[in-house]
C-alpha positions as a printed Julia matrix, in Angstrom:
88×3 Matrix{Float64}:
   0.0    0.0    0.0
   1.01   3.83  -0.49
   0.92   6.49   2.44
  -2.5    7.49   0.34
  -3.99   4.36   0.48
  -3.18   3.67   4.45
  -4.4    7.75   4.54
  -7.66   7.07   3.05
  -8.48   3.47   4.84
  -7.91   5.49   7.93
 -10.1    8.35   6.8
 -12.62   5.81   6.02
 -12.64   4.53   9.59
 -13.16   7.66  11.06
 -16.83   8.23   8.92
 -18.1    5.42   9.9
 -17.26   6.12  13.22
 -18.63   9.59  12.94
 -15.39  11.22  13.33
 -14.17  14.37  10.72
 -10.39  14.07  10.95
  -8.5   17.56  10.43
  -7.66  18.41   7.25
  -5.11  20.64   7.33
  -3.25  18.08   9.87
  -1.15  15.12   8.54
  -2.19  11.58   9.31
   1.06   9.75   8.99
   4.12   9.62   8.34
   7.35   7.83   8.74
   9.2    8.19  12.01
  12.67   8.31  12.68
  15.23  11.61  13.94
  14.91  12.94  10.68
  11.4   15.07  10.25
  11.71  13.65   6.67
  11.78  10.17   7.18
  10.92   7.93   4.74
   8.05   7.32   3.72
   7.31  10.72   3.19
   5.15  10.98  -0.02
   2.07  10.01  -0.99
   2.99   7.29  -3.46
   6.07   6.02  -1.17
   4.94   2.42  -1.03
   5.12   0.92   2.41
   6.54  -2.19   3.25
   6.43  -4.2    5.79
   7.39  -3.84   9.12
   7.13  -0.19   8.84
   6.57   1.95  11.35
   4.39   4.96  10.99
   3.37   7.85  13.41
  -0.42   8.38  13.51
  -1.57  11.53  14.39
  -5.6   12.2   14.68
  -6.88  15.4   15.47
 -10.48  15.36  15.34
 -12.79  18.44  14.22
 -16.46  18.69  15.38
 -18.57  20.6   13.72
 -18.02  24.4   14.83
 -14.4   23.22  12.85
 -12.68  23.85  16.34
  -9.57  21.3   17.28
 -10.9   18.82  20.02
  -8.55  16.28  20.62
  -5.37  14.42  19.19
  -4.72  10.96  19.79
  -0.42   9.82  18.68
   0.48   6.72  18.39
   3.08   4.13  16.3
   1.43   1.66  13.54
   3.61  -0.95  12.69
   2.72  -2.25   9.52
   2.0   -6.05   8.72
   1.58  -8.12   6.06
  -1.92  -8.79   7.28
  -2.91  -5.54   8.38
  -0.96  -3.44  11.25
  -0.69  -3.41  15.25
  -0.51   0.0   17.38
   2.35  -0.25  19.07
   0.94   1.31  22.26
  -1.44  -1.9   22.77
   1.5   -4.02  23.04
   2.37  -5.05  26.34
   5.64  -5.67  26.81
């Protein structure tokens, strides 16, 4: 999958859970010291075993910031686990 396509299912999620993501915020991206860190484009494929920072700020309706949630996806071949729900 691409950044856009991980974007979008994530996007998706949040309708049908009646949530209206930020726009103007970014979703994911790779992590790493360097602010750039690959993947950083849309169409950077992602492979697995990636690991991506999720941010989610949600926007009710008056289009005021409510909350942001962080966390680390790692990416799977099946799907992905957040790292924070791994107990270690």
């Amino acid at each position: 999958m691409t950044l856009e396509q991980i974007e979008a299912d994530i996007r998706a999620e949040g309708k049908r859970g009646n949530l209206v993501f930020a726009e103007d915020m970014p979703i994911l991206s790779g992590t790493g010291f360097d602010l750039s860190e690959y993947p950083i484009g849309t169409k950077d494929r992602v492979g697995n075993n990636t690991v991506l920072q999720i941010v989610l700020t949600v926007d009710p309706e008056e289009k005021e910031t409510t909350a942001t949630v962080v966390d680390m996806l790692q990416v799977t071949e099946d799907g992905g686990t957040y790292l924070s729900r791994l107990k270690g």
